[in-house]
Structures are given as C-alpha cells and as structure tokens.
N, CA, C and O atoms as a MOPAC input file, in Angstrom:
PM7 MOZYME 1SCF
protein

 N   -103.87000 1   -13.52800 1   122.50700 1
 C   -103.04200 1   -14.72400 1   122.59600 1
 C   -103.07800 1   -15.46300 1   121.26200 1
 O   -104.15400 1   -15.65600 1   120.69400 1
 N   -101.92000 1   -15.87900 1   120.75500 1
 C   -101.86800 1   -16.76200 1   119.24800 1
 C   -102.40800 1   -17.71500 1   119.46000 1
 O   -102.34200 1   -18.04800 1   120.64300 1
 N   -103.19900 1   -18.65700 1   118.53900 1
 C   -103.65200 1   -20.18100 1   118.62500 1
 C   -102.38200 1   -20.68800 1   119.05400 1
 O   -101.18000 1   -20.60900 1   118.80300 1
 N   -103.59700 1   -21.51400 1   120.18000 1
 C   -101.93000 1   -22.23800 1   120.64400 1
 C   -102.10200 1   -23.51200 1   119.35400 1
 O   -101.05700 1   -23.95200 1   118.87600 1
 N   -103.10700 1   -23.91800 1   118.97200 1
 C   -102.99900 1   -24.91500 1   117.47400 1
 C   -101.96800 1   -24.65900 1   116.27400 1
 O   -101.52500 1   -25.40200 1   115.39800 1
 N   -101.76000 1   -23.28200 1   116.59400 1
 C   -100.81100 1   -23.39600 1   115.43900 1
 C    -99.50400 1   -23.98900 1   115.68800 1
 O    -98.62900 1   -23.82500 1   114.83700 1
 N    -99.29700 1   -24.55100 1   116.57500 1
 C    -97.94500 1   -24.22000 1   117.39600 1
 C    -97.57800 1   -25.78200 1   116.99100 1
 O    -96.40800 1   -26.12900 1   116.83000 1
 N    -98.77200 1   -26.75400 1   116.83100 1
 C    -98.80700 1   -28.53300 1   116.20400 1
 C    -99.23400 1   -28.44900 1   114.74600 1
 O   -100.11000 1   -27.91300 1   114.06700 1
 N    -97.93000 1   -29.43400 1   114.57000 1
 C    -98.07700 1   -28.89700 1   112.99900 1
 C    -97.79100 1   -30.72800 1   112.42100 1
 O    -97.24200 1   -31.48800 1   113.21900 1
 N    -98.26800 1   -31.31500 1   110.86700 1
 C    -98.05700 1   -32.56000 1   110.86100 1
 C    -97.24700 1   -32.58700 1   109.50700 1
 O    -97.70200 1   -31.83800 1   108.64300 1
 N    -96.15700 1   -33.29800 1   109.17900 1
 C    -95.66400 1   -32.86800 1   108.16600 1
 C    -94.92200 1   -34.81400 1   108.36400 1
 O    -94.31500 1   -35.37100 1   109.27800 1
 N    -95.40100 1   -35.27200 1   106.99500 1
 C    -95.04700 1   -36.78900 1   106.58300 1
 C    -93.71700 1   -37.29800 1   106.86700 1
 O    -93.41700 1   -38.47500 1   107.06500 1
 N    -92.61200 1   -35.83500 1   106.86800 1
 C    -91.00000 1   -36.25300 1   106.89600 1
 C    -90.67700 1   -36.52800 1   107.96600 1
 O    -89.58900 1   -37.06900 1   108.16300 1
 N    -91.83900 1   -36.12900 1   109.32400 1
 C    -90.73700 1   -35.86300 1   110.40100 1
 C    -91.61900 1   -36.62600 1   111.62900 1
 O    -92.80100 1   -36.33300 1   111.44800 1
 N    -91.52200 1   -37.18000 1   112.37900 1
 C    -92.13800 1   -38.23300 1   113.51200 1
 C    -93.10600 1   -39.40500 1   112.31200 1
 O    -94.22000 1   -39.59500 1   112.80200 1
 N    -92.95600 1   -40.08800 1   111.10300 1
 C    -93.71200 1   -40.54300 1   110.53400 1
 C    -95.16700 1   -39.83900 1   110.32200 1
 O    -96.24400 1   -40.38500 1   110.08000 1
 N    -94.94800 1   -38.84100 1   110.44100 1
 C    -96.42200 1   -37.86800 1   109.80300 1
 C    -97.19800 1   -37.60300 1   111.50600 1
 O    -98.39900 1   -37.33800 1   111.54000 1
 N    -96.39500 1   -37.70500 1   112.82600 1
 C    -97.47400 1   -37.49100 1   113.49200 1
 C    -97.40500 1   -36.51100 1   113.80700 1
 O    -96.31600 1   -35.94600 1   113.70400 1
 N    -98.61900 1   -35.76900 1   114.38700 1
 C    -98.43800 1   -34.25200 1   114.66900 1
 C    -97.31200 1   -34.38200 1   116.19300 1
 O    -97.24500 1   -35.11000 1   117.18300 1
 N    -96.58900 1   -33.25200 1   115.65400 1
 C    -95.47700 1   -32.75000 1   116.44900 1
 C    -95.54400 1   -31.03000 1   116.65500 1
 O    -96.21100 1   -30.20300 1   116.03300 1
 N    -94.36600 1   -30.81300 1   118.03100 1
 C    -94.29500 1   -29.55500 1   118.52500 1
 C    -93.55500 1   -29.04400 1   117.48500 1
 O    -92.61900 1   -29.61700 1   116.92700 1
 N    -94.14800 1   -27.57000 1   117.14900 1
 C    -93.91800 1   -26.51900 1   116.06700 1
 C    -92.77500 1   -27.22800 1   114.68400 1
 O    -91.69000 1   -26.65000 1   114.61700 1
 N    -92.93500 1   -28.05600 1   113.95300 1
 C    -92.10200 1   -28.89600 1   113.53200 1
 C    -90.94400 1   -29.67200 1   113.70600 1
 O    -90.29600 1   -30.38400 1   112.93800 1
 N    -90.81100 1   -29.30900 1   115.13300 1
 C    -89.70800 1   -30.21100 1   115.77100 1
 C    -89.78700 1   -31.77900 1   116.32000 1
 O    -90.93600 1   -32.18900 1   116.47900 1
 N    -89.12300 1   -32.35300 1   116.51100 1
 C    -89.30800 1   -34.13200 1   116.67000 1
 C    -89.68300 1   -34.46600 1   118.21700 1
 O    -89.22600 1   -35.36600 1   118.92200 1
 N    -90.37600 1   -33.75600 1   118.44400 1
 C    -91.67800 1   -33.78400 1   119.62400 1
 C    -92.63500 1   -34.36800 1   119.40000 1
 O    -93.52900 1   -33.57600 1   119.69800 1
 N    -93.20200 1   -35.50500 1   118.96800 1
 C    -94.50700 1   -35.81100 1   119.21100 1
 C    -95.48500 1   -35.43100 1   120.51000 1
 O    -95.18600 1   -35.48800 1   121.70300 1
 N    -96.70000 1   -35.04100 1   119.92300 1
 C    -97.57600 1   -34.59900 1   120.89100 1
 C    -97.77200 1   -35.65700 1   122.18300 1
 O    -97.59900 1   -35.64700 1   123.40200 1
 N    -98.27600 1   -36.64400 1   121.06300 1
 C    -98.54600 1   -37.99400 1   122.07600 1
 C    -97.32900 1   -38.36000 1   123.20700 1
 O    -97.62200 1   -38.70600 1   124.35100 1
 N    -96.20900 1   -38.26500 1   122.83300 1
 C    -95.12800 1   -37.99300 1   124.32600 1
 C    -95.15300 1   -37.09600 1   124.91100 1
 O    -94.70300 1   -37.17500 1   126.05400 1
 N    -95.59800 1   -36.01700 1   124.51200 1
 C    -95.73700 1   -34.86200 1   126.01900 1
 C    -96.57600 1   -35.19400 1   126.17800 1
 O    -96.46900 1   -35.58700 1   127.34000 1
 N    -97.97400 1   -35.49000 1   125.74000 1
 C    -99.06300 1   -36.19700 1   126.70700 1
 C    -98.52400 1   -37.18200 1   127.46700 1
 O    -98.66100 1   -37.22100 1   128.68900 1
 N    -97.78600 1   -38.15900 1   126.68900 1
 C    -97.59000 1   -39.05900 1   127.78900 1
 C    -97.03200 1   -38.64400 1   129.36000 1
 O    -97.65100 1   -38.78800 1   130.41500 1
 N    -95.96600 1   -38.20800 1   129.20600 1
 C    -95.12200 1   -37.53800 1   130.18600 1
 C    -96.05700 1   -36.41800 1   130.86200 1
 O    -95.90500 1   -36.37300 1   132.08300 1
 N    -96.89800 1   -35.59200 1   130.39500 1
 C    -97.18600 1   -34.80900 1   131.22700 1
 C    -98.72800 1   -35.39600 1   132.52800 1
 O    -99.22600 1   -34.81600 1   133.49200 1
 N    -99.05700 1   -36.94800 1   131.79600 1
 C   -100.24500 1   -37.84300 1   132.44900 1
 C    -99.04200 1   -39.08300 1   133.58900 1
 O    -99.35600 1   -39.91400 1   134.44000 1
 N    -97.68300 1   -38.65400 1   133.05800 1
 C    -96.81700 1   -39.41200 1   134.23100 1
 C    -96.73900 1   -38.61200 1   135.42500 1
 O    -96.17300 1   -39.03000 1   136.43600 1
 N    -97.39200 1   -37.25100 1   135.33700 1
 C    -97.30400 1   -36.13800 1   136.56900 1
 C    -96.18600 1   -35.59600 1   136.57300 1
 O    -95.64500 1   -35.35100 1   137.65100 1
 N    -95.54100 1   -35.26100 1   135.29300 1
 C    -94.10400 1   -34.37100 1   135.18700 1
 C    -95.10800 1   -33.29000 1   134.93800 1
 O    -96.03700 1   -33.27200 1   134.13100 1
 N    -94.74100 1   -32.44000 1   135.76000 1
 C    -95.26200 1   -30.95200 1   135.85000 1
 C    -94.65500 1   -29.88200 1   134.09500 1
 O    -93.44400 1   -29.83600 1   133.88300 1
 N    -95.41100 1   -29.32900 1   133.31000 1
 C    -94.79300 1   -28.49600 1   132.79600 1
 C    -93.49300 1   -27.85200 1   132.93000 1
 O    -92.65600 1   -27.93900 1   132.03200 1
 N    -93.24000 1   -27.07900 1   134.23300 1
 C    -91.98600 1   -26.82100 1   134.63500 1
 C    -90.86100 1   -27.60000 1   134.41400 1
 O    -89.82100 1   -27.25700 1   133.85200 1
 N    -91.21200 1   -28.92300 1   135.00900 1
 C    -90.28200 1   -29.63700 1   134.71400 1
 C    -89.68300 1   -30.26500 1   133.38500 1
 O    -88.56300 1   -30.75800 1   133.25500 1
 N    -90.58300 1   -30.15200 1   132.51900 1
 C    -90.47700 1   -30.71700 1   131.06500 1
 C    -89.79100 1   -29.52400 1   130.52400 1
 O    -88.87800 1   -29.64000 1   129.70800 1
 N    -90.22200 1   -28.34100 1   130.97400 1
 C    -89.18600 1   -26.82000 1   130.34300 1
 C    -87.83400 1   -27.52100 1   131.10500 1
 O    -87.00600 1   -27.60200 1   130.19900 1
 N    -87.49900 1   -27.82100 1   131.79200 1
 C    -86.22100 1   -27.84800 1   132.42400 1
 C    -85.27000 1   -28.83400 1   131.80700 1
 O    -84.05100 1   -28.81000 1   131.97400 1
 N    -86.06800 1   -29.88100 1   130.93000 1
 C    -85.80400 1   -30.82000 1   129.98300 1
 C    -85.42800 1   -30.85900 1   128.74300 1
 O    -84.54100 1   -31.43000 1   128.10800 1
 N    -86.49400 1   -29.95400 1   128.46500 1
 C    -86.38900 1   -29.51400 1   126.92000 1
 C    -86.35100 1   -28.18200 1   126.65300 1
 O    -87.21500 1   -27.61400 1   125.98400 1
 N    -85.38700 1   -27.63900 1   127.14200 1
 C    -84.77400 1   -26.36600 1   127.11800 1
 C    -85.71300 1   -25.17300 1   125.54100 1
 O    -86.34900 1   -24.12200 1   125.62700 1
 N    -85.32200 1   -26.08100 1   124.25900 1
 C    -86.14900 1   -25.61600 1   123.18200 1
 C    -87.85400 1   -25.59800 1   122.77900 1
 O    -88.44800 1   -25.18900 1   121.78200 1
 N    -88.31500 1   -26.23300 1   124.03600 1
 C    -90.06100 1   -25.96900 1   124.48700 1
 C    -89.73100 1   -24.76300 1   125.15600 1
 O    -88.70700 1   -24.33600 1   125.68900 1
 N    -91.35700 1   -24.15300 1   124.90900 1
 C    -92.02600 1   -23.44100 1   125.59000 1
 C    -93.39700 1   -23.84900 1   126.43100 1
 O    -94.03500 1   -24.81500 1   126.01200 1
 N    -93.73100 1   -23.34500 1   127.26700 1
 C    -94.80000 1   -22.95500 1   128.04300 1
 C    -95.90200 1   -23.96700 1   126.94100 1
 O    -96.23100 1   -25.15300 1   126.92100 1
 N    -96.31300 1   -22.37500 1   125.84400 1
 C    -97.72100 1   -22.83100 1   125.19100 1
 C    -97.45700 1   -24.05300 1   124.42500 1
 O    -98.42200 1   -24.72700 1   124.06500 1
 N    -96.01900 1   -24.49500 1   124.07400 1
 C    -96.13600 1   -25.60400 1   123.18400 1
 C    -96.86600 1   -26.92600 1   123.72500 1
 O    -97.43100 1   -27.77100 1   123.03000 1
 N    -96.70400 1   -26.91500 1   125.37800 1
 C    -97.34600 1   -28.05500 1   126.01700 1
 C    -98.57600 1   -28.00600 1   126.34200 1
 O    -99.31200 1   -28.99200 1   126.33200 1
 N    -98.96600 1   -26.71900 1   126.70000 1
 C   -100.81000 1   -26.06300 1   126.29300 1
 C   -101.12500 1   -26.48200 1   125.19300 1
 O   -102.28000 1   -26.90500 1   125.23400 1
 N   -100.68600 1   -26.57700 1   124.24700 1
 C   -101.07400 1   -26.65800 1   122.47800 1
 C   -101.01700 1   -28.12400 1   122.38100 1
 O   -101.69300 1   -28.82400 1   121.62700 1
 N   -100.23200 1   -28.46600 1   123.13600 1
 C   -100.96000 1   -30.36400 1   123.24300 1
 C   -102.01400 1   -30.83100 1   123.68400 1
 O   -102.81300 1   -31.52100 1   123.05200 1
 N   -102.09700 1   -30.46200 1   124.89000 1
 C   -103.35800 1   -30.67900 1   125.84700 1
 C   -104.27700 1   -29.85900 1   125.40300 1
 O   -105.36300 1   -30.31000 1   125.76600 1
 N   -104.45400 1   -28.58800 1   124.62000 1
 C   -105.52700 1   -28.48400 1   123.50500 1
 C   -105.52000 1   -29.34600 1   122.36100 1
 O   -106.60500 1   -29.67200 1   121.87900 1
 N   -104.55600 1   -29.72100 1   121.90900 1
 C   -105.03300 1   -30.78400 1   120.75400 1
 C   -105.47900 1   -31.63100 1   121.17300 1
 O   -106.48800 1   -32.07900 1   120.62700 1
 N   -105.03500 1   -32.15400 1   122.14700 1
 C   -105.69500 1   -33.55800 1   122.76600 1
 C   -107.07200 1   -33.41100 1   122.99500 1
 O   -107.83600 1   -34.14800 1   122.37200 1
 N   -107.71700 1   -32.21300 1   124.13500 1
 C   -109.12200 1   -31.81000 1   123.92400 1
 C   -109.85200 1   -31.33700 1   122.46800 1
 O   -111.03000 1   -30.98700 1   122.54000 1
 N   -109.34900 1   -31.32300 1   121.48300 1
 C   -110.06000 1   -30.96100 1   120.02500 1
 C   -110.24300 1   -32.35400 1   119.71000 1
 O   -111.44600 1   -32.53800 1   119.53000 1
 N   -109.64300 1   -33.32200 1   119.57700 1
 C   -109.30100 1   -34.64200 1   119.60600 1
 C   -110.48800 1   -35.42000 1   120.04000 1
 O   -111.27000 1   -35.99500 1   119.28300 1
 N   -110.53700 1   -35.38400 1   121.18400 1
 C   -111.77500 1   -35.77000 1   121.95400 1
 C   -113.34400 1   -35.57900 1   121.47900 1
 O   -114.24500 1   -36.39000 1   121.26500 1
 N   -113.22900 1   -33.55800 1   121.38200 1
 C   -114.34900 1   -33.49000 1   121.13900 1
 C   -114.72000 1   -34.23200 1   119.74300 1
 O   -115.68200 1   -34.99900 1   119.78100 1
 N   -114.13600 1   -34.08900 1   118.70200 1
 C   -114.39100 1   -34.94100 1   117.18000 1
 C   -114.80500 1   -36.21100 1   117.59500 1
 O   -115.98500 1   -36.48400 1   117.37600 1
 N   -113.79900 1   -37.41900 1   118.38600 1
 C   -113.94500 1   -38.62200 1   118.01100 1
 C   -113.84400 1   -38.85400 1   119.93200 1
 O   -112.86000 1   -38.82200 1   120.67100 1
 N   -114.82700 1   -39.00600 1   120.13600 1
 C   -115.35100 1   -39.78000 1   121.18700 1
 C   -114.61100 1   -40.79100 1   122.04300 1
 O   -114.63600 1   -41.90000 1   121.50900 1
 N   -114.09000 1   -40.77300 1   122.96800 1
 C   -113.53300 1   -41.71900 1   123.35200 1
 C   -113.85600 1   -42.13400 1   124.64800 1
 O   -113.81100 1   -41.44700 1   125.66800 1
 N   -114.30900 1   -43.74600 1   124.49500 1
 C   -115.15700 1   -44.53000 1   125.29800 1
 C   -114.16300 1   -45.33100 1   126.16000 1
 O   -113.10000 1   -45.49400 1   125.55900 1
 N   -114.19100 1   -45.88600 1   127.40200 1
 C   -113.47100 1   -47.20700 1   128.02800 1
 C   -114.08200 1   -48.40900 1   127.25800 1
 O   -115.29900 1   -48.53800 1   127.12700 1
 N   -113.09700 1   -49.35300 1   126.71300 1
 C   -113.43300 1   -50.19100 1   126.25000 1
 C   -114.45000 1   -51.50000 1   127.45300 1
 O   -114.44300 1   -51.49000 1   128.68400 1
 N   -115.10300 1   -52.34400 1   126.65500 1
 C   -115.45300 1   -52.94700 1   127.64300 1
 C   -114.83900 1   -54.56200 1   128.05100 1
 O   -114.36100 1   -55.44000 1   127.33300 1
 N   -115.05700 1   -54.50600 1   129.32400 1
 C   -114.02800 1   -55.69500 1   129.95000 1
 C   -114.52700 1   -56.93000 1   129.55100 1
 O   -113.94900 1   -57.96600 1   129.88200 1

C-alpha cells in the first residue's frame, strides 16, 4: 500500500500554505471537520467526486501523526 502521507502535501500558493489533499484546494482540517460532523467517507466520495477513499485515510493519518508530535490536552475550565 503507498503512504497514504504522501497523498497531503503543503505548498504556500494554495489553501494559504495549509496542508491540503494531493495539491488540490482541500484542506485537511475540512475533511476532518466534516468527517467529526459524522459524514461517513462514502458520503464525502459522493461529494467530491475528485477524492478518493485513501485521500480521507491520509487525513485522519495526518491528524494521528499530528497528535503523536504535539500533544493535545483539554484546555482547562
């Protein structure tokens, strides 16, 4: 199976430098968002016709690489 990491790529011209799907104007952080609104994968293919499958795996692995580096705590109330 290819890294699905390769698949997020960050390039300054295009979402203001944030990492996006395979250089397209996908930010990661919106398919996270959307996919933590309980839109099923399936359904986001049905949306975005030019996603794939692993491109939304390759988020939710970045998001877990993410994590493991920089820690993320609930702030306190």
């Amino acid at each position: 199976m290819k890294n699905l990491l390769s698949r997020i790529t960050i390039n300054s011209t295009i979402c203001l430098g944030k990492p996006t799907i395979r250089a397209k104007r996908y930010p990661v952080e919106n398919m996270l968002e959307l996919l933590a609104s309980r839109m099923t994968i399936d359904g986001l293919l049905a949306d975005y016709e030019d996603l794939e499958k692993e491109d939304f795996l390759a988020c939710i692995d970045y998001a877990a690489k993410l994590y493991q580096n920089n820690r993320i705590y609930k702030a306190a109330s």
